[in-house]
N, CA, C and O atoms as a DFTB+ gen file, in Angstrom:
708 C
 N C O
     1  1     -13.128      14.597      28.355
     2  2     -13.631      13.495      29.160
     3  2     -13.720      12.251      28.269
     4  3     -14.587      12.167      27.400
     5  1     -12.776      11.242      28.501
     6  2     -13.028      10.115      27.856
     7  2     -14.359       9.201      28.199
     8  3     -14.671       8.962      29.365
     9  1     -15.144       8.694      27.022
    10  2     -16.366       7.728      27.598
    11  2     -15.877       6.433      27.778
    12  3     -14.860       6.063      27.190
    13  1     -16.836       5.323      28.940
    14  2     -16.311       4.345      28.946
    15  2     -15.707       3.639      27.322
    16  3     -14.633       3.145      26.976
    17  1     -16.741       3.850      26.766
    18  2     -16.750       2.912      25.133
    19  2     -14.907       3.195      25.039
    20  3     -14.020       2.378      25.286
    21  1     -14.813       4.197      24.732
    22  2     -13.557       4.977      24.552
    23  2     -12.179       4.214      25.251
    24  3     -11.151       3.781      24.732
    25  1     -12.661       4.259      26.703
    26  2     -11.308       3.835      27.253
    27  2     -11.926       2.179      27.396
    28  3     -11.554       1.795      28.504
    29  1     -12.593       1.244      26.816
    30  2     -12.544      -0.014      26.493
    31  2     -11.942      -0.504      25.257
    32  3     -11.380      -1.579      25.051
    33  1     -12.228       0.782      24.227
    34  2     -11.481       0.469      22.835
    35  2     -10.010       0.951      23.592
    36  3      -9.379      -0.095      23.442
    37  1      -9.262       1.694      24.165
    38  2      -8.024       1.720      24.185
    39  2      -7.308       0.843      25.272
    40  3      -6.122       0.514      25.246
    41  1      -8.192       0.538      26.189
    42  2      -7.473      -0.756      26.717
    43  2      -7.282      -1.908      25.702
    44  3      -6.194      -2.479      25.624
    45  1      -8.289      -2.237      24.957
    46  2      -8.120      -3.357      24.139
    47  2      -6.828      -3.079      23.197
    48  3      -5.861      -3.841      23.234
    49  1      -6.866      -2.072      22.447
    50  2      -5.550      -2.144      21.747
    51  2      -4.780      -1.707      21.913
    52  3      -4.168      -1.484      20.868
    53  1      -3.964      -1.108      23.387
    54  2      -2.921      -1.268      24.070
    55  2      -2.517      -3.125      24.485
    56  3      -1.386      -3.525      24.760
    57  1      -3.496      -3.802      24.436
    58  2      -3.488      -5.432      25.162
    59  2      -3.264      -6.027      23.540
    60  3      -2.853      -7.179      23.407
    61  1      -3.517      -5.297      22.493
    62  2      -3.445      -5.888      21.291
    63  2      -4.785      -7.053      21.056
    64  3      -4.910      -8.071      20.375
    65  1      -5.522      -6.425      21.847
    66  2      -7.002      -7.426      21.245
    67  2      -7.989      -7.421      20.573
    68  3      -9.032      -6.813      20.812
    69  1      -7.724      -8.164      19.584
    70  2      -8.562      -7.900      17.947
    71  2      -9.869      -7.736      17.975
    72  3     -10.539      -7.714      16.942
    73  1     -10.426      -7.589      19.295
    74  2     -11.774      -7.356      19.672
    75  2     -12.041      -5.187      19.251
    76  3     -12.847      -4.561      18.564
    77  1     -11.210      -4.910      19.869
    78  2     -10.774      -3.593      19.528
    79  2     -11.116      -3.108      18.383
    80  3     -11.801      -2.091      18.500
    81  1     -10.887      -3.469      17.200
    82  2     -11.223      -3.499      16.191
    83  2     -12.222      -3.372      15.704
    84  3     -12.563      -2.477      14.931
    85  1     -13.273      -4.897      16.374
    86  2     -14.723      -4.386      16.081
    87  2     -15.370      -3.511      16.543
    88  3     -16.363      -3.038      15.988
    89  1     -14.744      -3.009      18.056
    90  2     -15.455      -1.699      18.552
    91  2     -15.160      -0.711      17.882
    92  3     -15.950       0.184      18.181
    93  1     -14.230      -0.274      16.899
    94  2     -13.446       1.068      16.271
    95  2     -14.210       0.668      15.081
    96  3     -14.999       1.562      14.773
    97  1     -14.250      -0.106      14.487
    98  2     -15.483      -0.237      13.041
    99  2     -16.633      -0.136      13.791
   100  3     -16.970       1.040      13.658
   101  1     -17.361      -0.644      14.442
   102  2     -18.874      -0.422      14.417
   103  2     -18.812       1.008      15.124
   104  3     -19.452       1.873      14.526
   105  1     -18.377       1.278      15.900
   106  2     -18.250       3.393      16.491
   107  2     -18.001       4.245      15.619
   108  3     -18.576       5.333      15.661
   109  1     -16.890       3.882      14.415
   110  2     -15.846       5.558      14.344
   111  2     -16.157       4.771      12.559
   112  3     -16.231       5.725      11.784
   113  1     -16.256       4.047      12.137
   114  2     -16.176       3.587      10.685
   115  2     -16.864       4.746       9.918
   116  3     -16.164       5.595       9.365
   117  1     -18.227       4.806       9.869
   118  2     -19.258       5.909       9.503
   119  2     -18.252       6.982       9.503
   120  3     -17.522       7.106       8.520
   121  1     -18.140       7.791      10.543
   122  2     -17.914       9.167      10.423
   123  2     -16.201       9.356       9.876
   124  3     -15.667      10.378       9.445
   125  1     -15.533       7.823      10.099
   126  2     -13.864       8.340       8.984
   127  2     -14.550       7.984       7.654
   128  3     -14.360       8.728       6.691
   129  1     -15.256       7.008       7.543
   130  2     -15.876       7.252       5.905
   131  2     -16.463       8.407       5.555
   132  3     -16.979       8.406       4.437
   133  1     -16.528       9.329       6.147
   134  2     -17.109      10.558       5.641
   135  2     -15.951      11.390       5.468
   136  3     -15.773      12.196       4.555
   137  1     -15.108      11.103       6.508
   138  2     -13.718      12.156       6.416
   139  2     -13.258      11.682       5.286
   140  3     -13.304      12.379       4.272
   141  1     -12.814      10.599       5.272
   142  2     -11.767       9.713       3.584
   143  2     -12.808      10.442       2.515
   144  3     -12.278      11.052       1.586
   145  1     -14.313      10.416       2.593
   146  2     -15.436      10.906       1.481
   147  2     -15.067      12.266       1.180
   148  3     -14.883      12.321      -0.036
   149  1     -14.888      13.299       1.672
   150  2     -14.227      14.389       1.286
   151  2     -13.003      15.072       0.670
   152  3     -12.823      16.244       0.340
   153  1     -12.291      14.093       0.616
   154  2     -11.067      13.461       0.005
   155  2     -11.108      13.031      -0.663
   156  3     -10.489      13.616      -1.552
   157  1     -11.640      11.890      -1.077
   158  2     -11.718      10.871      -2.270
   159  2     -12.942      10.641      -2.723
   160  3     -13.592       9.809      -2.089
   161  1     -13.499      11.200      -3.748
   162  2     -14.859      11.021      -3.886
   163  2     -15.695       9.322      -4.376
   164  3     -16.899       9.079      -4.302
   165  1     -14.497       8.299      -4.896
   166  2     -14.939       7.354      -5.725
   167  2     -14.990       6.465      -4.463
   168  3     -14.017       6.231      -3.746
   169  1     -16.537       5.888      -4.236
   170  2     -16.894       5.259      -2.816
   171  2     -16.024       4.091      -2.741
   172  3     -15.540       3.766      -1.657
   173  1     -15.761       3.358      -3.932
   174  2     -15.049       2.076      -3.792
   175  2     -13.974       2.575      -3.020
   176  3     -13.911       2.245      -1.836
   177  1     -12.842       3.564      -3.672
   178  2     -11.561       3.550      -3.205
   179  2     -12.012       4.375      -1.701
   180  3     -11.341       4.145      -0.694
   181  1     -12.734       4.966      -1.664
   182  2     -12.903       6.026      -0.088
   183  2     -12.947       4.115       0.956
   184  3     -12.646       4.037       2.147
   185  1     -13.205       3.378       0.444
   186  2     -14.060       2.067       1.235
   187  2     -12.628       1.677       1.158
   188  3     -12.268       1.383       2.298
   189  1     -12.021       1.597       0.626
   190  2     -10.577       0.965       0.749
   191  2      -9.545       1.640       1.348
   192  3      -8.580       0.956       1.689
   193  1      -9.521       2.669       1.530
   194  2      -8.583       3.988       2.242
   195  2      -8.804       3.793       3.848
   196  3      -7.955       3.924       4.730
   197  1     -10.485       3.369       4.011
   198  2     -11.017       2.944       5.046
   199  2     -10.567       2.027       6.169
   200  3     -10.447       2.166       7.387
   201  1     -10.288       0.686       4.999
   202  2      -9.536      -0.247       5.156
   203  2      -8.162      -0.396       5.956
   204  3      -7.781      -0.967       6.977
   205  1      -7.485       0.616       4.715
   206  2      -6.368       0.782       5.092
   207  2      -6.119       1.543       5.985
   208  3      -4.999       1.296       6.430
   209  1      -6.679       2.499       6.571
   210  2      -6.832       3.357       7.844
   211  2      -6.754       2.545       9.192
   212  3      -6.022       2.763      10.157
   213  1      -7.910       1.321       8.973
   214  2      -7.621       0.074      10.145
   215  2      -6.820      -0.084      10.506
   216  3      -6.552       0.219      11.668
   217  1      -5.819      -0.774       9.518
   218  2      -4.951      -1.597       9.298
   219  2      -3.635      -0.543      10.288
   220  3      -2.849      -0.681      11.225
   221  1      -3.988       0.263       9.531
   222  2      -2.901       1.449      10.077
   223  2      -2.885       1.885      11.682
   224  3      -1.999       1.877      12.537
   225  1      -4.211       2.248      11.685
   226  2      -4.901       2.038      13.681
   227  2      -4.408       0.934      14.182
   228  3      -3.830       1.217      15.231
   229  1      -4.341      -0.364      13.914
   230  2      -3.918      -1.371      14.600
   231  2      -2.396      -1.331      14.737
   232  3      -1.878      -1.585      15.824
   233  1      -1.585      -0.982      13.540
   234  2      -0.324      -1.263      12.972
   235  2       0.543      -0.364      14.602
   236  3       1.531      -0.751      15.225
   237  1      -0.176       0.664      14.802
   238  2      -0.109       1.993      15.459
   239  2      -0.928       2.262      17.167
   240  3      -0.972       3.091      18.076
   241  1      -1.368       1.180      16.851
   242  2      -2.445       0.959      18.647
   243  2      -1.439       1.721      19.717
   244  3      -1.565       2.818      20.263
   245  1      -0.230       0.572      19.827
   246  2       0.648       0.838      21.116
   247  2       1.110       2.027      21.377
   248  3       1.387       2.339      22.535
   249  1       1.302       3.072      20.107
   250  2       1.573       4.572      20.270
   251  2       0.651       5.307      20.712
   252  3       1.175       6.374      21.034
   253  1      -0.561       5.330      20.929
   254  2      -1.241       6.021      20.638
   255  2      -1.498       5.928      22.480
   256  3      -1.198       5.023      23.258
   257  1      -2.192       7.309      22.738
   258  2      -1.511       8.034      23.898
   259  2      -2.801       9.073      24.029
   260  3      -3.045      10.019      23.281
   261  1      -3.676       8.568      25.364
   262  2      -4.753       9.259      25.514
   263  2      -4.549      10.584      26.059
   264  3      -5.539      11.298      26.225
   265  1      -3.371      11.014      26.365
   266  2      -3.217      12.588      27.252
   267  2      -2.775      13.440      26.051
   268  3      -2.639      14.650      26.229
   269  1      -2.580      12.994      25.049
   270  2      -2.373      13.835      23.565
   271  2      -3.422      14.453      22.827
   272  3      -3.681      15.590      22.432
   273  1      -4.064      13.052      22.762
   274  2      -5.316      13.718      21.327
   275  2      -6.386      12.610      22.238
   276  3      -6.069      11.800      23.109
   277  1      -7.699      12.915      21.686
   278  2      -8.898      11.991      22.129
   279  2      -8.523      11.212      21.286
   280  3      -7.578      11.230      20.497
   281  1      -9.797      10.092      21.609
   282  2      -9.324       8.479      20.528
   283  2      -9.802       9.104      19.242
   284  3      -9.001       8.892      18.332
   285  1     -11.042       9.930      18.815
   286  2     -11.207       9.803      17.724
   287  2     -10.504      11.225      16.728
   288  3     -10.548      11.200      15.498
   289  1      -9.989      12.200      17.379
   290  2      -8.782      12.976      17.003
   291  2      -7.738      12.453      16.130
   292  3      -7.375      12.979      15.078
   293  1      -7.236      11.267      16.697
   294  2      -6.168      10.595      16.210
   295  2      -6.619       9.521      15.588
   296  3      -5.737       8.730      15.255
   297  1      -7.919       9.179      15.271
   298  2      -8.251       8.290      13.954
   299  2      -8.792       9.039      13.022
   300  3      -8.757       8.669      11.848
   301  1      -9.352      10.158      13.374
   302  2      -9.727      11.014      12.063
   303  2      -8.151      11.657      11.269
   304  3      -8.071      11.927      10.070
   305  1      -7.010      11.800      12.275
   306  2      -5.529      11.867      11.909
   307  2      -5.137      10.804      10.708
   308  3      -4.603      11.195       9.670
   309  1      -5.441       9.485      10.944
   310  2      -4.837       8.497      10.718
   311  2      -5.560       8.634       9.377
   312  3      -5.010       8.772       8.284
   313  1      -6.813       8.577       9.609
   314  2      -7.371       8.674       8.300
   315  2      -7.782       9.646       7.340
   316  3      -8.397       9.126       6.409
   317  1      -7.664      10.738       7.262
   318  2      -6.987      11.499       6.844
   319  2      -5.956      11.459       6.140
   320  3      -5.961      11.014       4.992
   321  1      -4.885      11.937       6.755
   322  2      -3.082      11.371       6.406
   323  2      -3.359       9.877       5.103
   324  3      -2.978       9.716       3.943
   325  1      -3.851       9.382       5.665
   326  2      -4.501       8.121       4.387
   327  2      -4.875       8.406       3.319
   328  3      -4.511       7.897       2.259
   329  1      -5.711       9.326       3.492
   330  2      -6.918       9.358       2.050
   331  2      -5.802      10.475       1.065
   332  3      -5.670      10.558      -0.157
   333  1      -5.219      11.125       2.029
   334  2      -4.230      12.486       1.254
   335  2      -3.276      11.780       0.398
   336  3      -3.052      12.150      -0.754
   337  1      -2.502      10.397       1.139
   338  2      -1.484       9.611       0.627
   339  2      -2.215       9.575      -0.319
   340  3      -2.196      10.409      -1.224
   341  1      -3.117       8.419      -0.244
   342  2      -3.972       7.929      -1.343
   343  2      -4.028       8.557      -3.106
   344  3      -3.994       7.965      -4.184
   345  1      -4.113       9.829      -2.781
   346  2      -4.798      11.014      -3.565
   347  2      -2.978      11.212      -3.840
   348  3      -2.695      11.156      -5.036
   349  1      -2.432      11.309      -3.415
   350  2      -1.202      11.449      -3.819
   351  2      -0.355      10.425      -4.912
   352  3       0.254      10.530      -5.977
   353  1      -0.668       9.549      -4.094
   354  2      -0.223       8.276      -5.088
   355  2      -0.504       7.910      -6.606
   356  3       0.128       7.659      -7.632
   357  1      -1.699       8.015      -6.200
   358  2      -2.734       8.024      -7.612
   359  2      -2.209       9.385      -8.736
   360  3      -2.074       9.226      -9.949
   361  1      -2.000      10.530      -8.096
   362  2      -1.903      11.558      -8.730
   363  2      -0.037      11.210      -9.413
   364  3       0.242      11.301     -10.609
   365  1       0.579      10.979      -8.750
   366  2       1.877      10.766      -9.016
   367  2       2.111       9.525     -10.101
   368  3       3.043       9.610     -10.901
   369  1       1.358       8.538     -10.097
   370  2       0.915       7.174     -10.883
   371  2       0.870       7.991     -12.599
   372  3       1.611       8.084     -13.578
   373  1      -0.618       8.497     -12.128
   374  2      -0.784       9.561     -13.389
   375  2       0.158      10.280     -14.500
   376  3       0.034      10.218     -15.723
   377  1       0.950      10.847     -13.885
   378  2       1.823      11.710     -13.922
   379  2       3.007      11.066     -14.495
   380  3       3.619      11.652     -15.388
   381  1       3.523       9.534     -13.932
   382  2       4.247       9.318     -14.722
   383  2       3.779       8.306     -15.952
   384  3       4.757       7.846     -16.541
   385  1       3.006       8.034     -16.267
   386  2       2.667       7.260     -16.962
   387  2       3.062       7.299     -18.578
   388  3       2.125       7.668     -19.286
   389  1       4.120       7.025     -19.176
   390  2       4.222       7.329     -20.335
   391  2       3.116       7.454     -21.454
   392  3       2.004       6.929     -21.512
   393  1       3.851       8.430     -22.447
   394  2       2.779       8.288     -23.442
   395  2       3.370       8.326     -24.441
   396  3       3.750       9.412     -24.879
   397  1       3.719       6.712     -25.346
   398  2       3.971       6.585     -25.970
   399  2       3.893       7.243     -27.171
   400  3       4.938       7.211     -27.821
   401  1       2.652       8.031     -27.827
   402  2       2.728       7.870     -28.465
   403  2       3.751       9.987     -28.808
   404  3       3.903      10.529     -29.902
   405  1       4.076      10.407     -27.761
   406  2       4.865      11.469     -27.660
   407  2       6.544      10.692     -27.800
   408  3       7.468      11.384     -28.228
   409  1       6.797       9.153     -27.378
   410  2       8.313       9.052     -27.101
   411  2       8.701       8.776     -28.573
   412  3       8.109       8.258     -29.520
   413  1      10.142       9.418     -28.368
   414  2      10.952       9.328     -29.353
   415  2      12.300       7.665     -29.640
   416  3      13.115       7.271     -30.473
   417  1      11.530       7.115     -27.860
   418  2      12.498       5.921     -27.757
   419  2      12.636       5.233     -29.085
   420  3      11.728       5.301     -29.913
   421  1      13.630       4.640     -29.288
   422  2      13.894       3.789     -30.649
   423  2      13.216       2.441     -30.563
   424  3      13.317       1.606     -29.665
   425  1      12.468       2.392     -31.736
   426  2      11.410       0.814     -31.544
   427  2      11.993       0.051     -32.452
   428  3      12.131       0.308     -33.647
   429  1      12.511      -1.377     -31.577
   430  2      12.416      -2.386     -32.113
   431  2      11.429      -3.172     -32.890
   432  3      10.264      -3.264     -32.501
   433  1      11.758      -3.618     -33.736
   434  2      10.947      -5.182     -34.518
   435  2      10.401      -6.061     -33.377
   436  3      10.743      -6.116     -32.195
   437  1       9.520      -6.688     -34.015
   438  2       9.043      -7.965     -33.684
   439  2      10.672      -9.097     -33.498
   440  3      11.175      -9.832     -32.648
   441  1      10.945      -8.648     -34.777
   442  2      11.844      -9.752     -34.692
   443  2      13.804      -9.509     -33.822
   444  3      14.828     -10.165     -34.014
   445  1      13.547      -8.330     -32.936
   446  2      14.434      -8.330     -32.248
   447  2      14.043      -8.433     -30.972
   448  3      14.613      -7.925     -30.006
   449  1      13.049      -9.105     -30.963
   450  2      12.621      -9.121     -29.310
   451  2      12.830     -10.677     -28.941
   452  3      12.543     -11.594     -29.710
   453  1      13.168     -10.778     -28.133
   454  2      13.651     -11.894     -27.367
   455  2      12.400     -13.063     -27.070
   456  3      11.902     -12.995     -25.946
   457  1      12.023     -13.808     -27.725
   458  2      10.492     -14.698     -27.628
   459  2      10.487     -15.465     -26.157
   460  3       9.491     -15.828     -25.532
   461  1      11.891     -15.609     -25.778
   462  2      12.036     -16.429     -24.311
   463  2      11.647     -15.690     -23.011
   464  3      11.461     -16.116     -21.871
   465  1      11.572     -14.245     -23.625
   466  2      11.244     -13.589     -22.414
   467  2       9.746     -12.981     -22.413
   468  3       9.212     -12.625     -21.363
   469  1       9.030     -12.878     -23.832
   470  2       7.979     -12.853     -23.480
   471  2       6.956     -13.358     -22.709
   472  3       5.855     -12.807     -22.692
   473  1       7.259     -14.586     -21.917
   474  2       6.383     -14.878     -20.694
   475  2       6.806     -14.180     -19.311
   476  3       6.329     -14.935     -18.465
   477  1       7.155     -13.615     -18.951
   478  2       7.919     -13.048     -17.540
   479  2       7.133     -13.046     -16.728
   480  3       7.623     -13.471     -15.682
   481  1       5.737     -12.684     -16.597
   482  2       4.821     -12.758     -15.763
   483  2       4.837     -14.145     -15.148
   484  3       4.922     -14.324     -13.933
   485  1       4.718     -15.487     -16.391
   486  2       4.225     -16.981     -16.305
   487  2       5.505     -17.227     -14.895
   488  3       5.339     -17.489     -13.704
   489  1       7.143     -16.923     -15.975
   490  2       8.417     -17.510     -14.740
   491  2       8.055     -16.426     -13.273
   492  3       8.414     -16.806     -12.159
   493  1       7.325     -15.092     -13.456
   494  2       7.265     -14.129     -12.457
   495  2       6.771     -14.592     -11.146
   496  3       7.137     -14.370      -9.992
   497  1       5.416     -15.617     -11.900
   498  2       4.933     -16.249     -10.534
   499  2       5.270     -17.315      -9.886
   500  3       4.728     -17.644      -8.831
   501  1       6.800     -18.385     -10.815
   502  2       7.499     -18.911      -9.779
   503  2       8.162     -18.714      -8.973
   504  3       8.516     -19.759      -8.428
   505  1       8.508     -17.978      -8.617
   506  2       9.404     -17.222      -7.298
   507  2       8.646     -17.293      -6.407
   508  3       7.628     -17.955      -6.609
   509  1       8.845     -16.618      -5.025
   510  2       8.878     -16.886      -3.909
   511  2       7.777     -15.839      -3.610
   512  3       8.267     -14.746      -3.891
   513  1       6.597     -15.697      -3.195
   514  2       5.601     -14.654      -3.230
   515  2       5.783     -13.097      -2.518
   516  3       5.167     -12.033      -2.458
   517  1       7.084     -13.723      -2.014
   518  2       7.821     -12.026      -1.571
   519  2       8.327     -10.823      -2.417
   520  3       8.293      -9.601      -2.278
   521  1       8.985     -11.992      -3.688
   522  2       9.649     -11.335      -4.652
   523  2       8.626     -10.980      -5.667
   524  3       8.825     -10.073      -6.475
   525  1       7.556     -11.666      -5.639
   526  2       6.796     -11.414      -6.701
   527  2       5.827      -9.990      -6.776
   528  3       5.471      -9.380      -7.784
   529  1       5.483      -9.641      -5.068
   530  2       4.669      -8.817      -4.551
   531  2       5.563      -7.436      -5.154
   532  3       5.237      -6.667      -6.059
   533  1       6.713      -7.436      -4.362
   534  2       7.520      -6.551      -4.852
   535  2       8.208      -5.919      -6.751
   536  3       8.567      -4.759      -6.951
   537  1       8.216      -7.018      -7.831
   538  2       8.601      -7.265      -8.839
   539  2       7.375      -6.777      -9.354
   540  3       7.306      -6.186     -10.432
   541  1       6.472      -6.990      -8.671
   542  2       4.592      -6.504      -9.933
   543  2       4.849      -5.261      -9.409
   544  3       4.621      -4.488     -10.340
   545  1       5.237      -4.548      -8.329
   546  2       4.778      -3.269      -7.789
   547  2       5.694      -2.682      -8.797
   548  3       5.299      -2.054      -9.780
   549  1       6.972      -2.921      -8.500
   550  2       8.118      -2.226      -9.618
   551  2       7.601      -2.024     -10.424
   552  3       6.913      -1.010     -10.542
   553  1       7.781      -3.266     -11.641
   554  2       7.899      -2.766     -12.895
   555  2       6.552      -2.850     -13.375
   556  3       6.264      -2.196     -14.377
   557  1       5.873      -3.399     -12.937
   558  2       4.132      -4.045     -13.417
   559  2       3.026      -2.829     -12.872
   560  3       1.910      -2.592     -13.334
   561  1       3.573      -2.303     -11.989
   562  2       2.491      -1.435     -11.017
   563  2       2.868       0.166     -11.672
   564  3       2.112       1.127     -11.813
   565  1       4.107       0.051     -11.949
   566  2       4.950       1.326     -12.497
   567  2       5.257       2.382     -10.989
   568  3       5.260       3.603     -11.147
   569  1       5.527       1.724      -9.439
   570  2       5.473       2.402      -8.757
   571  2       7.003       2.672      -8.352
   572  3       7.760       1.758      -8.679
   573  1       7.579       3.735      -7.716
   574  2       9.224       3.715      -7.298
   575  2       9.437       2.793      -5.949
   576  3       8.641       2.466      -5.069
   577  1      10.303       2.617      -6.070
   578  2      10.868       1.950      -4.513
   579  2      10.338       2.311      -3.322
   580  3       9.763       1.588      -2.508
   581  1      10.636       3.837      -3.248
   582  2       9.956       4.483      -1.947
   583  2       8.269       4.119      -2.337
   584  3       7.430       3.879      -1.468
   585  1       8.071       4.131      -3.365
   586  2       6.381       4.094      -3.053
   587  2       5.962       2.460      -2.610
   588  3       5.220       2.313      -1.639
   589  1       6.346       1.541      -3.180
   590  2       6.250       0.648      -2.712
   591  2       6.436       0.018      -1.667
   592  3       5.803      -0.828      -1.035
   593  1       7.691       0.697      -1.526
   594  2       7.723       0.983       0.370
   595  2       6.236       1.408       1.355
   596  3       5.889       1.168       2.512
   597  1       5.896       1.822       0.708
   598  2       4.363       3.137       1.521
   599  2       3.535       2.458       1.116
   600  3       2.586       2.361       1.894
   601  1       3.412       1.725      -0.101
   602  2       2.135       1.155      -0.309
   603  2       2.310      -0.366       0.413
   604  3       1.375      -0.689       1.146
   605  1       3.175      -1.113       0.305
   606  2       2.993      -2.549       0.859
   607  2       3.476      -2.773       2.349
   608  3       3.531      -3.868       2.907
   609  1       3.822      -1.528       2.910
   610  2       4.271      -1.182       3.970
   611  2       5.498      -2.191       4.361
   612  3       5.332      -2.954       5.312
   613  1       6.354      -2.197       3.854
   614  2       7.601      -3.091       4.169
   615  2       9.016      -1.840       3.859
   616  3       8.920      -1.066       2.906
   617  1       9.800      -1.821       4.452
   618  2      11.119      -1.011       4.686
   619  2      11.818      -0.661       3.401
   620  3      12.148      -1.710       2.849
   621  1      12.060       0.056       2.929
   622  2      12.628       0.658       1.840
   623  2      13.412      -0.555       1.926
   624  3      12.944      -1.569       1.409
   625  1      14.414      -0.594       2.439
   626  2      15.984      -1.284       2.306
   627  2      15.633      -2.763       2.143
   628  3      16.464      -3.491       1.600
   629  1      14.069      -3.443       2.716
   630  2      13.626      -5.194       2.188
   631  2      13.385      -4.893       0.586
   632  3      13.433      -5.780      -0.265
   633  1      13.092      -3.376       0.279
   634  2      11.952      -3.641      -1.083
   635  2      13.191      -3.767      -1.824
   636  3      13.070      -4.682      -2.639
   637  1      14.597      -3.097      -1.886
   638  2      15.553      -3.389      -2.589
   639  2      16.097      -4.579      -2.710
   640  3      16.144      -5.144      -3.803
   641  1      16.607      -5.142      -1.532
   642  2      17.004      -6.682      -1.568
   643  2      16.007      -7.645      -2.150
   644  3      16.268      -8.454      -3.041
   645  1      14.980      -7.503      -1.635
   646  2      13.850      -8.417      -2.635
   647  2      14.164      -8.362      -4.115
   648  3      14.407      -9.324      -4.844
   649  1      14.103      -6.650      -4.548
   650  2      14.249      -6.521      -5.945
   651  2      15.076      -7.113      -6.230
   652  3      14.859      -8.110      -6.919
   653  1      16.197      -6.835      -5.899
   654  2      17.684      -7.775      -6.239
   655  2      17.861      -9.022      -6.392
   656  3      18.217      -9.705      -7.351
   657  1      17.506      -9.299      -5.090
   658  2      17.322     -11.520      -5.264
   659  2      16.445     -11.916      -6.505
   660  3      16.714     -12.700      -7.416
   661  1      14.907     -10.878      -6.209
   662  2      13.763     -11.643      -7.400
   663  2      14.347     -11.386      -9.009
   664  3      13.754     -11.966      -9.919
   665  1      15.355     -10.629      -9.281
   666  2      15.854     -10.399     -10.464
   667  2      16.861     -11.638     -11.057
   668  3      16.902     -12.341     -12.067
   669  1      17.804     -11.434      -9.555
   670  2      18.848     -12.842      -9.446
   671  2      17.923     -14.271      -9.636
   672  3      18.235     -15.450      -9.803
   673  1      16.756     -13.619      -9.534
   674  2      16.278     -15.566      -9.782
   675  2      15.639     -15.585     -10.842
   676  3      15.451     -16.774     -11.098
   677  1      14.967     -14.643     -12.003
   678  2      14.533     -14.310     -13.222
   679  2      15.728     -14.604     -13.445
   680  3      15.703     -15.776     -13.823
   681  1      17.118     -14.114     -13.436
   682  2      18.247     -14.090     -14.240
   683  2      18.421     -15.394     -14.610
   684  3      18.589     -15.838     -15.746
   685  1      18.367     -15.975     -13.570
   686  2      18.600     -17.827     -13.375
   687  2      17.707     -19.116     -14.007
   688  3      17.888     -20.334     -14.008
   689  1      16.523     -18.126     -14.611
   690  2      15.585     -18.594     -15.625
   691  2      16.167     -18.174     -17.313
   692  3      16.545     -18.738     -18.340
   693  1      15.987     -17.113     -16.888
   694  2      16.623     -16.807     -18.617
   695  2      17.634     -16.806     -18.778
   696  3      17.745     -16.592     -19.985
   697  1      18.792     -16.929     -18.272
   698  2      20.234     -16.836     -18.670
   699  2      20.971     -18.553     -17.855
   700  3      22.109     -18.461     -17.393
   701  1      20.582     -19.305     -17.804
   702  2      20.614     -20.184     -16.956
   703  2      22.287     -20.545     -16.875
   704  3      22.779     -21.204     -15.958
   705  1      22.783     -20.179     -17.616
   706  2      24.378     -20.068     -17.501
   707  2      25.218     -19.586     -16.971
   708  3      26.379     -19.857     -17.278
């Protein structure tokens, strides 16, 4: 049996009205923060998984289909599926994280390093804030393509072309020839 509250939050975000929203935070916030809490124990990030759970409910309103699951079935789904990513990501982050002081890579000097390129960050943030979002996640964030895909939620196949252009326009700083 759906309650009114219920089928007012899903009229609203079938209509796409950001009012919706505040009814799904002040109702269901509490008890997916407890679900993400069992999952992720560090309150900051459980509060941000939270977040992103919203974001994801909204992203996802128009699918969502009251003869399937109740409303809060499919946000304890949503969030859930979140906090697991979450916990995944992080764990995979971990995991690759070099440790130098095990690599056998061959180390250069001071004095074979290129001094023009030691600012990359400074030219990083002239570009275009598309390329830049994408370029910190790469190489700055240490995340793969597909993950950056999942984390900034934009299409595998933009995060490549971005990469590509934002490189083509670093190139066009340091190699200006």
């Amino acid at each position: 049996m759906i309650t009114p509250i219920e089928q007012e939050i899903v009229g609203l975000l079938k209509r796409g009205d950001k009012k919706a929203l505040t009814l799904l935070y002040k109702h269901y916030a509490n008890s997916l923060l407890g679900v993400i809490s069992k999952v992720i124990t560090n309150e900051d990030l459980a509060e941000d998984v939270l977040q992103e759970s919203f974001i994801k409910v909204w992203k996802k309103s128009k699918s969502y289909d009251p003869s399937k699951a109740k409303l809060f079935t499919w946000l304890y789904r949503i969030a859930y599926n979140t906090a697991i990513d979450k916990v995944r990501s992080l764990t995979n982050k971990e995991n690759k994280e070099v440790q130098i002081e095990d690599s056998n890579v061959y180390r250069i000097s001071a004095k074979g390093l290129n001094q023009d390129v030691m600012d990359i960050q400074k030219h990083l943030r002239s570009l275009d804030p598309k390329y830049q979002i994408v370029l910190n996640a790469l190489f700055f964030e240490g995340m793969t393509q597909q993950e950056a895909s999942d984390e900034l939620d934009i299409p595998l196949g933009t995060i490549k072309s971005r990469l590509k252009i934002g490189l083509r326009e670093l190139k066009k700083i340091y190699d200006p020839e």
